[in-house]
C-alpha positions as CSV (number, residue, x, y, z in Angstrom):
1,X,10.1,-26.9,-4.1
2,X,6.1,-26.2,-4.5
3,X,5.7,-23.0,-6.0
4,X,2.8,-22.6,-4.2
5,X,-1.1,-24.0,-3.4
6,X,-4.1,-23.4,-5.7
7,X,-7.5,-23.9,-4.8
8,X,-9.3,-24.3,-8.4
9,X,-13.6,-23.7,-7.9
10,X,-14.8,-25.1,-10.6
11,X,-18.3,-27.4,-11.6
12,X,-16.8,-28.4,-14.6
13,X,-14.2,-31.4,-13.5
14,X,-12.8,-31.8,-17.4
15,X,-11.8,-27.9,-17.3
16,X,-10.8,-27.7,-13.5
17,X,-8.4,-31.1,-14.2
18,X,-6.6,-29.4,-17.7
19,X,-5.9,-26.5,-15.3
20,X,-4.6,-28.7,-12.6
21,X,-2.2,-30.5,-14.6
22,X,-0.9,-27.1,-15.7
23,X,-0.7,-25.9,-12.4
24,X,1.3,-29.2,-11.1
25,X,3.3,-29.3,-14.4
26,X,4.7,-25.7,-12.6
27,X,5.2,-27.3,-9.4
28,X,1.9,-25.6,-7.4
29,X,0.3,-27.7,-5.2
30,X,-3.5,-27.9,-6.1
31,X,-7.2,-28.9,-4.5
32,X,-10.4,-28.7,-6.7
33,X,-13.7,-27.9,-5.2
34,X,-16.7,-28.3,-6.8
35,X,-19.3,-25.8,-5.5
36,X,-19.1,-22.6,-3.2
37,X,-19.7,-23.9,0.2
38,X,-17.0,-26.9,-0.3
39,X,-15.1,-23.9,-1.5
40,X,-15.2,-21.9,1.7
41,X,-14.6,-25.3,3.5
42,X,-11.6,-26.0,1.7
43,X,-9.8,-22.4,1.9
44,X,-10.6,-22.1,5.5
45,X,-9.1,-25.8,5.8
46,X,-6.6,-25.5,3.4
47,X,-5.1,-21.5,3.2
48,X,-4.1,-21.6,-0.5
49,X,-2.0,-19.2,-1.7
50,X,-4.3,-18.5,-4.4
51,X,-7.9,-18.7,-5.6
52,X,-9.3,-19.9,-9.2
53,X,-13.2,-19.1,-8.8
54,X,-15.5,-19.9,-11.7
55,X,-18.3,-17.0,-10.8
56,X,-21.5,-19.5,-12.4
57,X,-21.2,-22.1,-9.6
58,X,-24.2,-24.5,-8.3
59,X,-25.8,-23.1,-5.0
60,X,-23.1,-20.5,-3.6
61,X,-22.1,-18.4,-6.7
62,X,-18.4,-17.1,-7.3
63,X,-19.4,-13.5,-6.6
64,X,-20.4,-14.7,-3.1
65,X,-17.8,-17.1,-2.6
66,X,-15.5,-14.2,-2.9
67,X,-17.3,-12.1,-0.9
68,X,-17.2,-14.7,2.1
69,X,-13.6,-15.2,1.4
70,X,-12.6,-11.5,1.8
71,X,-14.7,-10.9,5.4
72,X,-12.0,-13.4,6.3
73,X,-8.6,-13.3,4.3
74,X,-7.0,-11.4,1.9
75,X,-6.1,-14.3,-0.2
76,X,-5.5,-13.4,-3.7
77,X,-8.7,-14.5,-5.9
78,X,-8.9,-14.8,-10.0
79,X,-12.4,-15.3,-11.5
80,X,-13.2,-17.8,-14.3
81,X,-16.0,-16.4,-15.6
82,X,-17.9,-17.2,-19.9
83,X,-19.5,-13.1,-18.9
84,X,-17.7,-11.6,-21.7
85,X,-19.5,-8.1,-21.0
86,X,-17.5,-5.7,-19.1
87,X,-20.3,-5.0,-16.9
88,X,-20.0,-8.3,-14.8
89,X,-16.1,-8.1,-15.0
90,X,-16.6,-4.6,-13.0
91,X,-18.7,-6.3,-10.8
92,X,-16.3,-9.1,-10.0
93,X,-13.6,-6.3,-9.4
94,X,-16.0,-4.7,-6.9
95,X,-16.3,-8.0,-5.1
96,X,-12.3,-7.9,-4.3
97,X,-11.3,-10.3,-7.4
98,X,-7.5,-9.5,-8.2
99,X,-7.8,-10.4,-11.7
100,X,-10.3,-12.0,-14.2
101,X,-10.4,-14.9,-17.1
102,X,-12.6,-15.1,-19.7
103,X,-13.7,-18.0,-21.1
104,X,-12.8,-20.0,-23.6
105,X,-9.5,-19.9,-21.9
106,X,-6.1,-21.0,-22.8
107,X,-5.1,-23.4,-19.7
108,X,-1.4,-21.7,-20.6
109,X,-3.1,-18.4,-19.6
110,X,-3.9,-18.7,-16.6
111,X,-1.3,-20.7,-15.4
112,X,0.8,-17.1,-16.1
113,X,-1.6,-14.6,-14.5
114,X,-1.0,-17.3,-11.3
115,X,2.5,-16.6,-11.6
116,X,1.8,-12.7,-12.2
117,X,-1.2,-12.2,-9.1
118,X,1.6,-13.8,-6.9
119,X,4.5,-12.2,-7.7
120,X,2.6,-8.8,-7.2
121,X,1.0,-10.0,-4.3
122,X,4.6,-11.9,-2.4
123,X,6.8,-9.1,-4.1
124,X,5.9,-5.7,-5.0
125,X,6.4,-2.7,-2.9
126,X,6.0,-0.5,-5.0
127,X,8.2,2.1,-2.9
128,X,11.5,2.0,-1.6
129,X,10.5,2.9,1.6
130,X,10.1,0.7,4.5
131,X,6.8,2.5,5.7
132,X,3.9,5.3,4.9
133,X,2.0,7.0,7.7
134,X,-1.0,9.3,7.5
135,X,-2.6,10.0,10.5
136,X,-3.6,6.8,12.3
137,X,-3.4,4.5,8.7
138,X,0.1,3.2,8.6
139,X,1.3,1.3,5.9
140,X,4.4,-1.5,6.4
141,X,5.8,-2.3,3.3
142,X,8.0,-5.1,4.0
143,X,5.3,-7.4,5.7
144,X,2.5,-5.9,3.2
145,X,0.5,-5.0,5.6
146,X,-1.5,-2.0,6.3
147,X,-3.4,-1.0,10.0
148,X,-5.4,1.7,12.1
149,X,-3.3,2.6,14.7
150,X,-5.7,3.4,17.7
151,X,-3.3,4.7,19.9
152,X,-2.5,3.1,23.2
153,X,-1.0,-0.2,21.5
154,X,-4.3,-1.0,19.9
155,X,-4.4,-2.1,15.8
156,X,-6.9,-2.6,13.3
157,X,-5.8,-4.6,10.4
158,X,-7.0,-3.6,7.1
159,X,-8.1,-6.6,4.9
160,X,-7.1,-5.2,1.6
161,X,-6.8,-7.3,-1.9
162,X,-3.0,-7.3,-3.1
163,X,-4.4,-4.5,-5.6
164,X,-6.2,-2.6,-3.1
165,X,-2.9,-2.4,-1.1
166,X,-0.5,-1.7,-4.3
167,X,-2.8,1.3,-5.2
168,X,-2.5,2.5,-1.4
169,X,1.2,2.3,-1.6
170,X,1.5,4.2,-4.5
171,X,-0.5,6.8,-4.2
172,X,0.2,7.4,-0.3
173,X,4.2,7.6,-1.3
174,X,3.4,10.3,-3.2
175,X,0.7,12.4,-1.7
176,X,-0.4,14.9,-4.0
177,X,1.0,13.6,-6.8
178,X,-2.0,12.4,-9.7
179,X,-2.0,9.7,-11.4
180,X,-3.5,8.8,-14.2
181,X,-5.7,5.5,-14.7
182,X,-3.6,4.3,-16.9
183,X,-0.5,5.2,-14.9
184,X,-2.1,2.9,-11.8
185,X,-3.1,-0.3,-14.2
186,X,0.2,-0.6,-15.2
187,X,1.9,-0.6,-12.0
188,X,-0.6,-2.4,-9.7
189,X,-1.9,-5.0,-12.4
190,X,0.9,-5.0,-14.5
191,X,-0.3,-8.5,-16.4
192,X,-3.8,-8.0,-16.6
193,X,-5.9,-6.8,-20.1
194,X,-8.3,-5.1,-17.6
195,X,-9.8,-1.5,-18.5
196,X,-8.4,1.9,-17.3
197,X,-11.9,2.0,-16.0
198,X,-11.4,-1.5,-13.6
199,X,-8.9,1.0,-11.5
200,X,-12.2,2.2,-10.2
201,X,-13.7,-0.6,-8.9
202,X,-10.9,-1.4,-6.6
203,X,-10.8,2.4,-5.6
204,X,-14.1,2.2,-4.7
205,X,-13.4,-0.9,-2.6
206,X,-10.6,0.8,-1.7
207,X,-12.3,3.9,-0.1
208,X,-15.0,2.1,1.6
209,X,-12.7,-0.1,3.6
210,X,-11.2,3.0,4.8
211,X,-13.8,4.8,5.8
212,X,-15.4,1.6,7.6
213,X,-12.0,2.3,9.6
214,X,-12.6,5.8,10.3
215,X,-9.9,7.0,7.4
216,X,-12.3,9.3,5.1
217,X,-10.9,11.8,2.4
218,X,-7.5,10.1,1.7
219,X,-7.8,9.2,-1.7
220,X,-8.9,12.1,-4.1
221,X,-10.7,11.7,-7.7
222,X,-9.4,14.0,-10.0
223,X,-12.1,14.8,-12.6
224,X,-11.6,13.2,-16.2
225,X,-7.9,12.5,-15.4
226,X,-7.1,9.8,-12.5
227,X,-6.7,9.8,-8.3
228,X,-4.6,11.1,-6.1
229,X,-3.9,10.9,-1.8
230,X,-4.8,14.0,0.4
231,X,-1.3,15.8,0.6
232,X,-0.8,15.8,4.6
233,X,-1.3,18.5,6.6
């Protein structure tokens, strides 16, 4: 049974057919493109499960493959990137990437943060609780799915990152409770060596795509310590 399908983005065919044979070796299902607009052809074709994007890419770079990719789908992306400074990693966060890979990499690596993005992405609910509501964001748990409710019938999906929608669960299952940066890397990006600090690129993204959707104030920063939701009123 395939465990899944893997678009790999990557110029460099030697690299992208080590990782492939990994992947396979697993039982994923894989397609290799070699640029960004193939890329975009491919996952709108294709709908992996999963994205490996190398960010230095001829023409189209990573950063705005990603960026195309999330206007569209909330397929989980990891970037391949030789940037070792955390500077561009934080910037790849900001773009909507659910996890990052240095290179030099070990092919064994990344076959595991695979396995980890989409067992937080097909599995975590963080909460026990079928749903969260505040105001007209409503939050459905067991599809992973969060919306506007308009009134009248009407929706407005949210596309959120499987991060993005982990630290919206958390925090919105708790409202008022803080937590710490440290508190929300280890539950929504369990496997990743990311900074404390990368929590706050995804917060950021977070908060924008909420207010782009009318829902402003929700998610509190609480000064030298972490974030926490708006307690309802």
């Amino acid at each position: 049974m395939s465990q899944g399908r893997i678009l790999i983005v990557e110029d460099d065919r030697d690299s992208a057919e080590v990782i492939e044979a990994y992947l396979r070796r697993e039982g994923f299902v894989t397609e290799h493109a070699v640029d960004g607009h193939s890329a975009l052809e491919r996952h709108a074709r294709w709908r992996p499960d999963l994205v490996l994007l190398d960010i230095m890419l001829p023409g189209l770079d990573g950063n705005a493959v990603l960026g195309a990719i999330r206007r569209h789908a909330p397929t989980p992306v990891i970037m391949l990137t030789a940037v070792g400074q955390e500077s561009n990693r934080i910037s790849a966060l900001l773009y909507g990437a659910d996890d990052y890979v240095v290179k030099p990499y070990n092919p064994g690596e990344v076959v595991a943060r695979v396995h980890a993005v989409l067992r937080r992405w097909r599995g975590n609910t963080l909460a026990q609780k079928p749903g969260l509501r505040h105001g007209p964001l409503v939050v459905d748990l067991d599809a992973a799915m969060a919306w506007i409710d308009a009134g009248n019938g009407a929706q407005a999906a949210l596309d959120l990152t499987r991060t993005e929608f982990s630290l919206l669960c958390m925090l919105m299952a708790a409202p008022s409770k803080m937590f710490s940066r440290a508190a929300l890397l280890g539950t929504c990006m369990p496997e990743s060596d990311a900074m404390e600090r990368s929590i706050d690129a995804h917060i950021h993204n977070l908060r924008r795509k909420l207010e782009l959707a009318g829902v402003t104030g929700v998610v509190v920063t609480v000064r030298g310590q972490g974030y926490r939701f708006r307690n309802p009123t």
